[in-house]
MIDOSE-1310 file (N, C-alpha, C; in nm, 2 decimals, decimal comma, always signed):
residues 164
xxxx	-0,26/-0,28/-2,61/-0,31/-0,17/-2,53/-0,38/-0,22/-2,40; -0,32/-0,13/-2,27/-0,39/-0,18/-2,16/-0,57/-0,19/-2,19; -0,60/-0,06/-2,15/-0,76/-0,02/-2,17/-0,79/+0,05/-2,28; -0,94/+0,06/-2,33/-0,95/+0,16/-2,45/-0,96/+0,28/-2,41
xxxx	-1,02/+0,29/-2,29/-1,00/+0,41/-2,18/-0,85/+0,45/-2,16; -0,81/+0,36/-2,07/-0,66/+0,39/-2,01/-0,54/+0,35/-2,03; -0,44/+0,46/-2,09/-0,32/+0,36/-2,10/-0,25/+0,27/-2,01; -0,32/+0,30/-1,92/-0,20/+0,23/-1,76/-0,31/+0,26/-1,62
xxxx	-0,29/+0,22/-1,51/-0,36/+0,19/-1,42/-0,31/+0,35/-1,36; -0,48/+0,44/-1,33/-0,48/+0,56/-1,27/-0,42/+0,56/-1,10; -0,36/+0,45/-1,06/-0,33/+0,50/-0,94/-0,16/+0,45/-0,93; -0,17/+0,32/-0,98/+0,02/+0,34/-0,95/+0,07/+0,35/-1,13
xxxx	+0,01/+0,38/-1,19/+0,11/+0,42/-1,32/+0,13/+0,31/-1,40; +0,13/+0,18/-1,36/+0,20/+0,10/-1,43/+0,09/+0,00/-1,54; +0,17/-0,09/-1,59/+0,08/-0,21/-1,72/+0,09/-0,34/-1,62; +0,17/-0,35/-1,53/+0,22/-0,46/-1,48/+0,11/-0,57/-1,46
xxxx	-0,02/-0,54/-1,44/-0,13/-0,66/-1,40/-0,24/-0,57/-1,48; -0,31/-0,74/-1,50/-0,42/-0,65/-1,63/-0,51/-0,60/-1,59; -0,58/-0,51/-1,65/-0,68/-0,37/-1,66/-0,84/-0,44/-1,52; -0,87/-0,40/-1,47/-0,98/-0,44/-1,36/-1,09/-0,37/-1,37
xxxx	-1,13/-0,25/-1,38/-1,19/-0,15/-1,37/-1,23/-0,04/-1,32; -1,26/+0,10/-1,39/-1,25/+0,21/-1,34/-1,12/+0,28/-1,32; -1,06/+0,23/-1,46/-0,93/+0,31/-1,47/-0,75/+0,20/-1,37; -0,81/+0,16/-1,28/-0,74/+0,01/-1,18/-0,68/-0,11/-1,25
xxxx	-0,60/-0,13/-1,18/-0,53/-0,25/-1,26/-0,55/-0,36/-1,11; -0,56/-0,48/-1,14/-0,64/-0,56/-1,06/-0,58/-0,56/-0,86; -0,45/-0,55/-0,87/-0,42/-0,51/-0,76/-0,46/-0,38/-0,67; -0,51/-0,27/-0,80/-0,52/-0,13/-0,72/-0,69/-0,16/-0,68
xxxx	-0,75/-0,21/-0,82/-0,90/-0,21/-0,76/-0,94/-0,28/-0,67; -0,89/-0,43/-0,61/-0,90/-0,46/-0,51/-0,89/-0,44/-0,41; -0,75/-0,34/-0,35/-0,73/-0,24/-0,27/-0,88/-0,16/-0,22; -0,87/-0,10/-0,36/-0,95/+0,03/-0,37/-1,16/-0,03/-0,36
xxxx	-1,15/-0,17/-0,39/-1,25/-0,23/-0,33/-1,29/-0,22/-0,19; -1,19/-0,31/-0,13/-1,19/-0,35/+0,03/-1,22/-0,20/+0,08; -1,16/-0,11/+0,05/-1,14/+0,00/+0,14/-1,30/+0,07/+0,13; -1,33/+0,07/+0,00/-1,50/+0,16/+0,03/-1,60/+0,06/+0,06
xxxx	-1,57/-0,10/+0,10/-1,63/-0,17/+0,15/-1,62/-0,14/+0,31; -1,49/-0,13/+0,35/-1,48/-0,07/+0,49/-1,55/+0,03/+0,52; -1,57/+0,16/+0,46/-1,58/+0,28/+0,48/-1,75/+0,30/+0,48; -1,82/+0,18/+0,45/-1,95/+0,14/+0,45/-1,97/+0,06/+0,55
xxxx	-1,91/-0,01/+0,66/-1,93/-0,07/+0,77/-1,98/-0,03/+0,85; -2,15/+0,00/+0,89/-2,19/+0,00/+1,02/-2,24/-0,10/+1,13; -2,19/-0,04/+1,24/-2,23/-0,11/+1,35/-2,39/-0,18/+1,34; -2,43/-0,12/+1,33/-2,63/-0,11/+1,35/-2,68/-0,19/+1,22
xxxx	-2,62/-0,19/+1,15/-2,61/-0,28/+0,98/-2,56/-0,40/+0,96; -2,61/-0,48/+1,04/-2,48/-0,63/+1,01/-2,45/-0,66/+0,90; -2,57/-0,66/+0,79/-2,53/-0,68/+0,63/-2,42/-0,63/+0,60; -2,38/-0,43/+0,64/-2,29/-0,40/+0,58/-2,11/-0,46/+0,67
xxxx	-2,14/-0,54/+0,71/-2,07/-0,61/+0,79/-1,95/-0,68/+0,68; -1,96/-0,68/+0,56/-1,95/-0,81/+0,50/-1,79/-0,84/+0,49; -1,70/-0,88/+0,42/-1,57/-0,90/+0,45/-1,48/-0,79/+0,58; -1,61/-0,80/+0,73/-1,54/-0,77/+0,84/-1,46/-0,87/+0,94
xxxx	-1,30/-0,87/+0,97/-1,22/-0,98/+0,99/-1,28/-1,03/+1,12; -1,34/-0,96/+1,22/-1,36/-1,02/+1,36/-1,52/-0,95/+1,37; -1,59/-1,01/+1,47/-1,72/-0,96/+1,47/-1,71/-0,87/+1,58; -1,75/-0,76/+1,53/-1,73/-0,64/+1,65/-1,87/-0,67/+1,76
xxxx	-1,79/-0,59/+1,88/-1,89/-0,58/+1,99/-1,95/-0,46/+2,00; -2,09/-0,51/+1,98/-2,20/-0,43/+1,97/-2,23/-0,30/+2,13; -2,15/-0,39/+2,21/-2,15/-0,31/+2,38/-2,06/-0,21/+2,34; -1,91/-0,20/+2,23/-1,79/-0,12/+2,26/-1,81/-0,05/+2,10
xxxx	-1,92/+0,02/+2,07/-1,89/+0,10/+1,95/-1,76/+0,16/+1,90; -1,69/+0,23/+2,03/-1,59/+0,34/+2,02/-1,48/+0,22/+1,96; -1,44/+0,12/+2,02/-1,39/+0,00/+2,00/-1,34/-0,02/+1,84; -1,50/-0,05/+1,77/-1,52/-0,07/+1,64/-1,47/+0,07/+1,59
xxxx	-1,51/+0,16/+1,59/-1,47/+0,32/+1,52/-1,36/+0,28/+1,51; -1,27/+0,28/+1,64/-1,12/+0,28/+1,64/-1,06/+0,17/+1,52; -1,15/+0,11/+1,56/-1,01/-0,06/+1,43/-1,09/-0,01/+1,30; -1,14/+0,00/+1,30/-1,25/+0,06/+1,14/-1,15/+0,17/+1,09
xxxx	-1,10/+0,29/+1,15/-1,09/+0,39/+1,13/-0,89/+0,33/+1,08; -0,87/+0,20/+1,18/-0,71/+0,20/+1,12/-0,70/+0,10/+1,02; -0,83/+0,02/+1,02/-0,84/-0,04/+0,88/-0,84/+0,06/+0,77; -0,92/+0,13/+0,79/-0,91/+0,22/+0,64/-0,80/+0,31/+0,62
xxxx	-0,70/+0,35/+0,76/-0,61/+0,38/+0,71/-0,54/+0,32/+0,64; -0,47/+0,22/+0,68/-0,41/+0,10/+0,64/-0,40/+0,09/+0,48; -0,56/+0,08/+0,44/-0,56/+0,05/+0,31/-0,52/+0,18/+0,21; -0,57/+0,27/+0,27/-0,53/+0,39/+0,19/-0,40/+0,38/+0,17
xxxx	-0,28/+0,38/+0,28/-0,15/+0,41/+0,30/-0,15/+0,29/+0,19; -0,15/+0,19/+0,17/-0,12/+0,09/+0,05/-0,14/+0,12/-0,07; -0,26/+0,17/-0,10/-0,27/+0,23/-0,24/-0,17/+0,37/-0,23; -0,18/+0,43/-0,12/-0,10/+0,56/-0,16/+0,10/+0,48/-0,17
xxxx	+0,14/+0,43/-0,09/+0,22/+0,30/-0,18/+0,25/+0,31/-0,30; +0,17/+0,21/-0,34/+0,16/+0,18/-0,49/+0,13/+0,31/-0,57; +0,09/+0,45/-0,52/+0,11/+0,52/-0,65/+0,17/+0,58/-0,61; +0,26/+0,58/-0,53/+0,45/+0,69/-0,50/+0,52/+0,56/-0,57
xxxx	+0,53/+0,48/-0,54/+0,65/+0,38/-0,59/+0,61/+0,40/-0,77; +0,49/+0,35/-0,85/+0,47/+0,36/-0,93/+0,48/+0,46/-1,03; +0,49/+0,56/-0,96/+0,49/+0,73/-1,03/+0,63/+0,72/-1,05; +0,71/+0,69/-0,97/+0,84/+0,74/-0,96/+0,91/+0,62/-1,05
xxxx	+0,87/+0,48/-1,09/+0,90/+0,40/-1,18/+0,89/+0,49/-1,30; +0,77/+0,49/-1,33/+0,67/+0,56/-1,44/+0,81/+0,75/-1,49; +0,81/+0,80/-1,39/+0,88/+0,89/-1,43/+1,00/+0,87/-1,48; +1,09/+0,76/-1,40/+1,20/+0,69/-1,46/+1,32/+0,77/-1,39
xxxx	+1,32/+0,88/-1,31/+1,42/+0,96/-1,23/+1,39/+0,92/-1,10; +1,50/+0,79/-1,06/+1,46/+0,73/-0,94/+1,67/+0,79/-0,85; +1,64/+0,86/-0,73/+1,72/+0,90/-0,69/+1,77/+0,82/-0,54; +1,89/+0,81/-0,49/+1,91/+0,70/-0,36/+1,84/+0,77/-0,25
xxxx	+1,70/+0,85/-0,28/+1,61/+0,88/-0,14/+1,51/+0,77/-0,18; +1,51/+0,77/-0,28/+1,38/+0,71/-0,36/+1,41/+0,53/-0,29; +1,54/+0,52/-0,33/+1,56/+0,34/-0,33/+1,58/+0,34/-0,16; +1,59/+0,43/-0,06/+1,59/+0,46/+0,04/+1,45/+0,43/+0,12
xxxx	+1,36/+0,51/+0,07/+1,23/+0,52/+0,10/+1,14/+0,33/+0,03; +1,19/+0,34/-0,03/+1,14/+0,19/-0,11/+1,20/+0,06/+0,00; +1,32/+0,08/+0,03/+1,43/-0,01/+0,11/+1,34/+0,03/+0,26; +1,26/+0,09/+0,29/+1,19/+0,10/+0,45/+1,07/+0,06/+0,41
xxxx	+1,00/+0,06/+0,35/+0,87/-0,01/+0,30/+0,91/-0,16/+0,30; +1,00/-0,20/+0,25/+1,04/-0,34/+0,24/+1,02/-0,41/+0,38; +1,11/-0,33/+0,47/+1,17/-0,35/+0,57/+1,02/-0,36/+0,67; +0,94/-0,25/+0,67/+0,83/-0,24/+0,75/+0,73/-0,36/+0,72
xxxx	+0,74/-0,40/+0,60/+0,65/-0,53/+0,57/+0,70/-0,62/+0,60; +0,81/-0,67/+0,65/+0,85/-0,78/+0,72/+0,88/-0,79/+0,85; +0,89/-0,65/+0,91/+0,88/-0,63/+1,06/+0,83/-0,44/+1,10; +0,70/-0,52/+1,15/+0,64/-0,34/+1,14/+0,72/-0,22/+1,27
xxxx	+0,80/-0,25/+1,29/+0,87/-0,12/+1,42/+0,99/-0,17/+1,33; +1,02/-0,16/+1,20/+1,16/-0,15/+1,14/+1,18/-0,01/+1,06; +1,10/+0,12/+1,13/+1,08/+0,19/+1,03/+1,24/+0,29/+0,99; +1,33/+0,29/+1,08/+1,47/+0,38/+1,08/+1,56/+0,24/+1,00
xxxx	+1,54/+0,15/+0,98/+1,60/+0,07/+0,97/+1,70/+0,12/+0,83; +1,66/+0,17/+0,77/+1,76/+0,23/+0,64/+1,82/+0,38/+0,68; +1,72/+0,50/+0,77/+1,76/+0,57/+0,74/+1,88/+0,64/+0,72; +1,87/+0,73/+0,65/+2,02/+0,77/+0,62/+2,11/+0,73/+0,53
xxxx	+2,06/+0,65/+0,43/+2,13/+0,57/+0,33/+2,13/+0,63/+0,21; +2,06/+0,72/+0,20/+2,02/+0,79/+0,06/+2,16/+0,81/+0,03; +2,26/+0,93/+0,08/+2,39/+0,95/+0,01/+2,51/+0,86/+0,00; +2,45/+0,74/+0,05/+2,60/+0,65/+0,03/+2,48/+0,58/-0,10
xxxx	+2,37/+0,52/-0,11/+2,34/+0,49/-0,20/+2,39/+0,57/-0,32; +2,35/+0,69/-0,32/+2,35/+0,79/-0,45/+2,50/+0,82/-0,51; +2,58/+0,76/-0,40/+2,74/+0,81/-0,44/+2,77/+0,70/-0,47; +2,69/+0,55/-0,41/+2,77/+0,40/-0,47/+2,77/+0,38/-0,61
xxxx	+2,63/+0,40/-0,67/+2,53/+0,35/-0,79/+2,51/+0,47/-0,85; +2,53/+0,44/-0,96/+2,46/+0,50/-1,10/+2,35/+0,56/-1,09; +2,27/+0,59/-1,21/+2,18/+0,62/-1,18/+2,03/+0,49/-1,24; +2,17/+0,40/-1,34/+2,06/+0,23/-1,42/+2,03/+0,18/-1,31
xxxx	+2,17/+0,15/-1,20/+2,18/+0,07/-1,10/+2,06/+0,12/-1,00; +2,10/+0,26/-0,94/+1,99/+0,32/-0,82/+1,82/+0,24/-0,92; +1,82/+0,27/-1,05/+1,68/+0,21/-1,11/+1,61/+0,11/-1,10; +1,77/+0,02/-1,14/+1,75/-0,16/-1,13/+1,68/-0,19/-0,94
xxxx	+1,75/-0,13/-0,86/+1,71/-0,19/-0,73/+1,59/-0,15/-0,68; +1,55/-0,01/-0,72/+1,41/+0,08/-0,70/+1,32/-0,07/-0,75; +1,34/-0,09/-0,90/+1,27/-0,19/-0,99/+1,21/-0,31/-0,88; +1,37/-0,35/-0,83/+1,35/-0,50/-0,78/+1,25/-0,50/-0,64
xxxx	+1,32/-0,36/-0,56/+1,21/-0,35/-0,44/+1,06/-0,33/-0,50; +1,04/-0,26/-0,57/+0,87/-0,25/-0,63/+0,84/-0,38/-0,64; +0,91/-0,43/-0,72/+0,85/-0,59/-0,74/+0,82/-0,70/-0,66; +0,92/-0,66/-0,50/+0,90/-0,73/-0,34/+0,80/-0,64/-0,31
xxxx	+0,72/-0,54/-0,29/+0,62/-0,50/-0,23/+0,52/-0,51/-0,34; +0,53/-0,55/-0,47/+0,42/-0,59/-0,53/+0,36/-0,73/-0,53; +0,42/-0,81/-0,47/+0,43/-0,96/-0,47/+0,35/-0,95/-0,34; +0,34/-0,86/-0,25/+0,29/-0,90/-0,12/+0,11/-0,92/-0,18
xxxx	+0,06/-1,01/-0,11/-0,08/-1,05/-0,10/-0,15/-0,94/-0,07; -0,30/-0,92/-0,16/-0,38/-0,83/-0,16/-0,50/-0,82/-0,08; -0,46/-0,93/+0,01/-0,59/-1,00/+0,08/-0,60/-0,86/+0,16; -0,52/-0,74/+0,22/-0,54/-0,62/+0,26/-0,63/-0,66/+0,42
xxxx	-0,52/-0,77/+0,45/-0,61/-0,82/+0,63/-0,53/-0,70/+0,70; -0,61/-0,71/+0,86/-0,61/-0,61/+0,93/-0,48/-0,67/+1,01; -0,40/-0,56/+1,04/-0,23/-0,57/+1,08/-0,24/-0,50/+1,21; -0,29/-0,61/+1,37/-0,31/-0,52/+1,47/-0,19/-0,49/+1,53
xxxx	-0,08/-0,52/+1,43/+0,01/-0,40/+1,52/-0,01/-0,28/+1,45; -0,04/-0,24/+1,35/-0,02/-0,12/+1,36/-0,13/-0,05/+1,43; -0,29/-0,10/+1,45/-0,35/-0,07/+1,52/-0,27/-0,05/+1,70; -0,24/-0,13/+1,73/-0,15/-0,14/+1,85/-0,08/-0,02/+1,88
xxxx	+0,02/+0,01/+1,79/+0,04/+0,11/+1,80/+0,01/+0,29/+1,76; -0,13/+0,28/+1,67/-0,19/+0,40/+1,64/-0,26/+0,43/+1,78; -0,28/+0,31/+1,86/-0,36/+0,36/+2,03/-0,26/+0,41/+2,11; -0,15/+0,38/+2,11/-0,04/+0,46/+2,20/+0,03/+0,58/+2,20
């Protein structure tokens, strides 16, 4: 048994890494750490400063708001990640939109302006593969975006481009 609380981790579904706390399996709670550590960062509070990647300038508040506001997006969009990919493991009806949508997540983590880079593949996927097969490769992609590092550092391109 995962937890005596929980059979499985409340945000992506799965057993895959052990139990952390508050219903979290050690990947999600750490996510889900950083992020209400961010969301506690003020300017005027250096204390609440504390795993902040660059030391903000005190002259450019709007500055700090701005990267603050795409760090926490950031992190959210990861856990929300991890509990679409996980749900849809967990449910076990994985369709070639699914291994489609999984196949651009891949792609965006190794080059962030790769986001069209699949689209459109869902119906040649779903007419190539089965429905074990469409499963097996959903499986394997989860398992490349679960391997990525949880350090949850700040990615100024997307900031980069959330300003344009």
């Amino acid at each position: 048994m995962w937890s005596k609380k929980y059979p499985r981790c409340v945000n992506c579904f799965t057993v895959d890494h052990p139990y952390r706390a508050r219903g979290l399996c050690g990947k999600c709670y750490r996510l889900d750490s950083k992020l209400r550590t961010v969301r506690q960062w003020d300017l005027d509070d250096p204390s609440s400063l504390r795993g902040c990647p660059w030391w903000p300038n005190r002259e450019n508040p709007e500055r700090f708001t701005r990267i603050r506001n795409s760090y926490e997006r950031q992190l959210v969009k990861r856990l929300e990640l991890r509990r679409i990919l996980g749900a849809k493991l967990a449910e076990g009806q994985i369709s070639g939109i699914d291994v489609e949508y999984a196949l651009s997540a891949v792609a965006r983590c190794c080059a962030p302006r790769a986001r069209s880079l699949f689209h459109g593949y869902a119906s040649i996927l779903t007419q190539r593969f089965d429905a074990d097969q469409l499963r097996f490769v959903y499986d394997c992609l989860y398992r490349v975006l679960d391997a990525r590092p949880v350090s949850a550092e700040f990615d100024c391109y997307v900031y980069a481009e959330e300003r344009q």
